[in-house]
C-alpha positions as CSV (number, residue, x, y, z in Angstrom):
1,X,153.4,69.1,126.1
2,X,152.0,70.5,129.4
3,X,152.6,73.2,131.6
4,X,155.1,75.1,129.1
5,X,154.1,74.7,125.8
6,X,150.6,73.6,126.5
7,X,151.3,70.8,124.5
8,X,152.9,67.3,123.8
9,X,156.1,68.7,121.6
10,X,157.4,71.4,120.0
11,X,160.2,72.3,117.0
12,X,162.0,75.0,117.7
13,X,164.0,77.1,115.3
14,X,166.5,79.9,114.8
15,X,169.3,81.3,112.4
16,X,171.8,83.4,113.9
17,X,174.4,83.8,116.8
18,X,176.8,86.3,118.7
19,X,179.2,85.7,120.9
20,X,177.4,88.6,122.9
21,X,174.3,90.8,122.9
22,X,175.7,93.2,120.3
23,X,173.4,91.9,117.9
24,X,169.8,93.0,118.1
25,X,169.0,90.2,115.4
26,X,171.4,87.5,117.0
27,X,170.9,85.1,120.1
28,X,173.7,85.5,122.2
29,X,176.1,82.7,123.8
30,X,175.0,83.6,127.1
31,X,171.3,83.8,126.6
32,X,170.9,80.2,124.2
33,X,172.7,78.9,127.5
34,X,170.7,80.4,129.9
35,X,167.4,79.7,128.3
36,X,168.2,76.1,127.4
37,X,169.6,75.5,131.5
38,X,166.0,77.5,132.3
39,X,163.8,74.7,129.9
40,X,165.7,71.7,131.0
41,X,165.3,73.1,134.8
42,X,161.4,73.1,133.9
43,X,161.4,69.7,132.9
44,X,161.7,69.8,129.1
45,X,163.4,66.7,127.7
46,X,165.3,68.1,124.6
47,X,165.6,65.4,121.9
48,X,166.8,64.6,117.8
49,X,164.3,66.4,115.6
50,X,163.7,62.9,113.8
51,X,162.8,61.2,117.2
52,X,160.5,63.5,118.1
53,X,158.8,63.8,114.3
54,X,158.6,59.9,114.6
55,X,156.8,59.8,117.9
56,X,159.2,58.5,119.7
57,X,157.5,59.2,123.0
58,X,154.2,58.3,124.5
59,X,151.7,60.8,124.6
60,X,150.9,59.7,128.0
61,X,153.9,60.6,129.7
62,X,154.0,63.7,131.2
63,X,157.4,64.7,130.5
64,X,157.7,67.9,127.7
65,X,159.6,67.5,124.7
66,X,161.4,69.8,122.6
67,X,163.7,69.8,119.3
68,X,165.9,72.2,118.2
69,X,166.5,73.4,114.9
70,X,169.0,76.2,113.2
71,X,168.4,76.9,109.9
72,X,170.9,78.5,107.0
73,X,174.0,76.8,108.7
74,X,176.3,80.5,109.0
75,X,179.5,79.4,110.4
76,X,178.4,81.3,114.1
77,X,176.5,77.6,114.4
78,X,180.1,76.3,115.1
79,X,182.0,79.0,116.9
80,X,179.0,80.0,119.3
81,X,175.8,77.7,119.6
82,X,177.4,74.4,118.9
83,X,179.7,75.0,122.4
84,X,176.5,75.3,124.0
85,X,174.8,72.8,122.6
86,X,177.7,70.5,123.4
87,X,178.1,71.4,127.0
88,X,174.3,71.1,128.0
89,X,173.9,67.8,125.9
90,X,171.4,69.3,123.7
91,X,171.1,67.2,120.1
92,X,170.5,69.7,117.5
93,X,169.7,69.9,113.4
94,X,171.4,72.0,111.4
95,X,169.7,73.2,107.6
96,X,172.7,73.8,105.3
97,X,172.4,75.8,101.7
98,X,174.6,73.9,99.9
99,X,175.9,76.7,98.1
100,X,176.4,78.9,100.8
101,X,178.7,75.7,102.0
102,X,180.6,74.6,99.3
103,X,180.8,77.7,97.0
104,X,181.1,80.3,99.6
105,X,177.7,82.0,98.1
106,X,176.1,84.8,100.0
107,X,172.7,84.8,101.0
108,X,170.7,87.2,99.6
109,X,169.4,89.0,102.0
110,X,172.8,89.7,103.6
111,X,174.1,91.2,100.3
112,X,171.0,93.9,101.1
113,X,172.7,94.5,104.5
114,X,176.1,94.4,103.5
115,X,175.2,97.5,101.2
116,X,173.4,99.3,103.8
117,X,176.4,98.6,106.6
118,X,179.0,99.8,104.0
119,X,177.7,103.0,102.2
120,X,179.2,105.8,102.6
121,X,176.2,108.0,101.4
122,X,174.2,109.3,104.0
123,X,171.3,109.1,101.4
124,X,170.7,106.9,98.7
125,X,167.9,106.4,95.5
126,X,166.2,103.0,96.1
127,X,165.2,101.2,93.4
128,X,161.7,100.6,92.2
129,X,161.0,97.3,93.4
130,X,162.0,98.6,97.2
131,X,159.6,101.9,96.9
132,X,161.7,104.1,94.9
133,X,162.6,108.0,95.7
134,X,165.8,109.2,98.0
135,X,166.0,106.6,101.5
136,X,168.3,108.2,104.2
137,X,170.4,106.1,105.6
138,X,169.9,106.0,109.1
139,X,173.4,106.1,111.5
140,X,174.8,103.0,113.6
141,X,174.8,99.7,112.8
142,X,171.8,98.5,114.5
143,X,169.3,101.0,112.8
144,X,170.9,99.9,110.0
145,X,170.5,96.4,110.3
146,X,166.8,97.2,111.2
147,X,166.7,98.7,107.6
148,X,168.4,96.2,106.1
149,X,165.8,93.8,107.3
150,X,163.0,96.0,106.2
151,X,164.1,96.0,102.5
152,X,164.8,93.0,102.0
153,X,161.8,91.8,103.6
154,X,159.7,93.5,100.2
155,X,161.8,91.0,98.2
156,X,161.0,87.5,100.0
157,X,158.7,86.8,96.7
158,X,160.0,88.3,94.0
159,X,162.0,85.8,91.6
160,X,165.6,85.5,92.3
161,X,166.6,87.1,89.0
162,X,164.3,90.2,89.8
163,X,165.8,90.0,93.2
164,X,169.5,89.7,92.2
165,X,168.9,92.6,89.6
166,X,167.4,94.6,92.5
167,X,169.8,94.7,95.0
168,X,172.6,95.4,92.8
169,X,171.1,98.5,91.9
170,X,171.0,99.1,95.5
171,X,174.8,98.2,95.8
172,X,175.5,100.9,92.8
173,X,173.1,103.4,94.8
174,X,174.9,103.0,97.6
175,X,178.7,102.8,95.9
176,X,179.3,99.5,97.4
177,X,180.8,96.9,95.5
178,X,179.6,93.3,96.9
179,X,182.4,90.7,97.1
180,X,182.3,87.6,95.2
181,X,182.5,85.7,98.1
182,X,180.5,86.3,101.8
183,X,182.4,88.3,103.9
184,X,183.1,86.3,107.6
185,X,180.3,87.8,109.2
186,X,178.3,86.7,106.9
187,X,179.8,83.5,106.2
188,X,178.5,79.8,106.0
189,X,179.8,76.6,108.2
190,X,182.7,74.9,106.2
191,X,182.0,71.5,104.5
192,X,184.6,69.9,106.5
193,X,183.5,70.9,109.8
194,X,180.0,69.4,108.6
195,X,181.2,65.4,109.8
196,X,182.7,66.7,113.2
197,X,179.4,68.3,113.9
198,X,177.9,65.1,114.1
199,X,179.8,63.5,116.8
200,X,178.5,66.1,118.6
201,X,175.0,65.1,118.6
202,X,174.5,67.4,115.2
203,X,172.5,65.9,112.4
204,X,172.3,67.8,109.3
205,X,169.6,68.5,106.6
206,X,169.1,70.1,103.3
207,X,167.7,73.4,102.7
208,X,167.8,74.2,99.2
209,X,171.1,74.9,97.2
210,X,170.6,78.6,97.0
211,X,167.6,79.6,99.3
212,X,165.1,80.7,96.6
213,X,161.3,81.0,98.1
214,X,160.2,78.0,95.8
215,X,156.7,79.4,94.8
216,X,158.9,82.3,92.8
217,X,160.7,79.9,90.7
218,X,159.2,77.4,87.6
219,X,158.9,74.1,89.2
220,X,161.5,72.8,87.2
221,X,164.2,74.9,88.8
222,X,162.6,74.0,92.1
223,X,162.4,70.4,92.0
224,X,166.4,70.9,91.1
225,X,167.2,73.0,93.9
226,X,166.0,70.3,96.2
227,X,166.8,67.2,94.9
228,X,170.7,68.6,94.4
229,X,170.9,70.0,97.9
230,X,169.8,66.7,99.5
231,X,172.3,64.8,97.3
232,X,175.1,66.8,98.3
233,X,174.2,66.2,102.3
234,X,174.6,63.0,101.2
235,X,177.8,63.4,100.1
236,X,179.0,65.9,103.0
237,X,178.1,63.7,105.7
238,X,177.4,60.0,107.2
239,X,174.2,60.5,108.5
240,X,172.3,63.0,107.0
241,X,169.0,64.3,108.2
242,X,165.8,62.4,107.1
243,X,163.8,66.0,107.5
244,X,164.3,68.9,104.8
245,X,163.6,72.6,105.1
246,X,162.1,75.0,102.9
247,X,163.6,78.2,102.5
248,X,161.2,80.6,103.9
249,X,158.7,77.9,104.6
250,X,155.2,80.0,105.0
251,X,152.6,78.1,103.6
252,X,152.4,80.0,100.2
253,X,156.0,79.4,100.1
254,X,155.9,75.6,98.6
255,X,153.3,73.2,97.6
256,X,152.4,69.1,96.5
257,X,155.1,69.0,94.0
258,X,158.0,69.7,96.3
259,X,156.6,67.3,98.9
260,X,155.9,64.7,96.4
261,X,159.8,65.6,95.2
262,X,160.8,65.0,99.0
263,X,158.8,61.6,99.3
264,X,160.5,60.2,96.0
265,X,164.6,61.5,97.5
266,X,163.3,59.4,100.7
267,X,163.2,62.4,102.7
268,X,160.6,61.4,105.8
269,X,159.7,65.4,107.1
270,X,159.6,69.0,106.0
271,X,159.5,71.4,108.1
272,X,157.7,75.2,107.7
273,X,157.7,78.5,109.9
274,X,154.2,78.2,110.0
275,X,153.7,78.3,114.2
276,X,152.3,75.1,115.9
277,X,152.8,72.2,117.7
278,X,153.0,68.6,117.1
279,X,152.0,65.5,117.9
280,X,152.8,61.4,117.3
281,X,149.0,61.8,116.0
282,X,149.2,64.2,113.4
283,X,152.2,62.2,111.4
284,X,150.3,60.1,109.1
285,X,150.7,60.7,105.5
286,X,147.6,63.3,104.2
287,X,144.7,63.2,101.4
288,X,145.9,61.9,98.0
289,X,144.0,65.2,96.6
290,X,146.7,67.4,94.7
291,X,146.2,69.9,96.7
292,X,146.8,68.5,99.9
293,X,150.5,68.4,101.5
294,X,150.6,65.8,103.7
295,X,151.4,66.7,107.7
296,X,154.7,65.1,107.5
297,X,155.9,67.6,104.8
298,X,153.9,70.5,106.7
299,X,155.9,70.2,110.1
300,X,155.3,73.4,112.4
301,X,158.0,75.0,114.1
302,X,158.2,78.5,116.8
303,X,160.6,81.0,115.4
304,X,163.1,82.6,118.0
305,X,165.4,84.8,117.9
306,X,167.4,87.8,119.8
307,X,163.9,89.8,120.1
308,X,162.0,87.3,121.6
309,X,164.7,87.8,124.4
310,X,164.4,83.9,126.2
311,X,163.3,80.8,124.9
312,X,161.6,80.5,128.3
313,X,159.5,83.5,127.8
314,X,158.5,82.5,124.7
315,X,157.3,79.1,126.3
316,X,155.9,80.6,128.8
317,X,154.0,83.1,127.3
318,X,153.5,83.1,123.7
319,X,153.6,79.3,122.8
320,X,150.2,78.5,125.3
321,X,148.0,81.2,123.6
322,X,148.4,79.6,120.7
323,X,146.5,76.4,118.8
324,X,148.2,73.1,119.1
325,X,148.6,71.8,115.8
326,X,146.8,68.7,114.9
327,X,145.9,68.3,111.5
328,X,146.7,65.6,109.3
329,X,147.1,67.2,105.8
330,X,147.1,71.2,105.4
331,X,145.4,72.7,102.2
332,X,147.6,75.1,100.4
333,X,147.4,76.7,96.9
334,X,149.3,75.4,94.5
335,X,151.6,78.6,93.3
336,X,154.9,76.6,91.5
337,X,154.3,77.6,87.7
């Protein structure tokens, strides 16, 4: 891509939506549409993630190519972005966790702000794993979403049954009693809606069954969580995906055994929230070494989201400071016990 992302291509990806800019951590209606009209009035060419991971496009033209990606699959996909995406013709992929879909599951990290948006205690005992002693609990909701985010960012790596045990002691700290179920703001897409999405230039890929960072669980339990997921798009849809998404999806956050797993379900790409670029070049499969992951299981993508306030700016600003990405295999450590 030249001129705005100082490169041939770029992924893009986010997770939430608002109707409106009430939501510090949300991209609203009105600023998705702006920024996507701003990009395509720059030039960029917004295609399928799967075209653009299989190179098709020439690296000699000069046109700037971008895919978009929404990851988690909360139901404000449907009743905010999807509009959008519909109305500017902009082909989209959307990561479900199964669970989250079919069994109404929350994710994790929401149960952490759920607790923190419903307490009634000004002041609460936090428990060991989230640094102990008293914590006051700050007033509005947006501070309090800010310190939602905090906590439960100390519990990306810790094993889900750690996790789980933690944040309901935070829930009986707080006097909050979790529902079974996600509440609708916290809600996933319905399975139904899943095969309407894709008339609408929506193609849909797996992301796990319950969103667990798969370095913190035995590699049994991981190579479960993906292969059911991506059997159950299979189910939920008639075209799914070809790329997968791992749940957190730093580089110390999977390794050769869940690629390997992805290569053997058919599964063509992976895709990472490591930051970079890519290219038709860098998609050939990697070193045999086991401690290689090959490129096409190592896909880059830029984060945004509400703070990064536009698309453009991001573009604009922080994508050309940045390395374009052109490896063919990445090394990573092999942390799956």
């Amino acid at each position: 891509m030249r001129n705005i992302f100082g490169a041939q291509a770029v992924v893009l990806t986010t997770h939430r939506f608002a109707i409106d800019d009430s939501h510090e951590y949300r991209l609203s209606q009105a600023e998705l549409a702006r920024v996507i009209r701003n990009l395509q009035g720059a030039g960029v060419k917004f295609v399928p993630a799967e075209a653009l991971l299989n190179g098709e496009f020439s690296e000699s033209r000069s046109t700037p190519f971008a895919a978009i990606t929404v990851d988690d699959g909360y139901a404000d996909f449907a009743t905010v972005a999807l509009p959008v995406f519909e109305a500017l013709r902009v082909p989209s992929t959307l990561f479900i966790t199964t669970a989250a879909v079919l069994e109404r599951h929350w994710f994790w990290w929401d149960r952490v702000e759920y607790v923190l948006a419903t307490t009634m205690r000004p002041r609460i005992d936090l428990p060991e794993l989230l640094g102990g002693g008293e914590y006051d609990v700050a007033a509005g909701p947006r501070k309090r979403t800010a310190q939602a985010k905090g906590l439960a960012a100390g519990l990306v790596h810790v094993p889900p049954v750690l996790r789980d045990e933690t944040i309901n002691a935070l829930a009986r700290a707080g006097g909050v009693d979790i529902p079974a179920m996600a509440t609708r703001d916290f809600a996933a897409v319905e399975a139904d809606q899943l095969r309407r999405f894709e008339s609408s230039g929506v193609r849909i890929g797996a992301h796990t069954v319950n969103h667990p960072t798969l370095s913190t669980i035995d590699a049994e339990s991981g190579l479960r969580e993906i292969t059911e997921s991506v059997e159950a798009v299979k189910l939920l849809v008639d075209n799914p995906s070809s790329i997968f998404c791992y749940p957190n999806g730093t580089s110390q956050d999977y390794d050769l055994s869940h690629s390997g797993c992805l290569q053997r379900l058919g599964i063509r790409f992976a895709v990472t929230t490591d930051a970079g670029y890519v290219s038709p070049s860098a998609y050939t499969v990697g070193s045999s070494s086991t401690t290689m992951v090959p490129a096409d299981y190592a896909v880059p993508r830029h984060h945004i989201d509400s703070s990064e306030r536009t698309l453009l700016d991001l573009a604009g600003v922080g994508l050309a400071s940045r390395s374009r990405w052109q490896t063919r295999a990445r090394q990573v450590t092999s942390v799956a016990s």
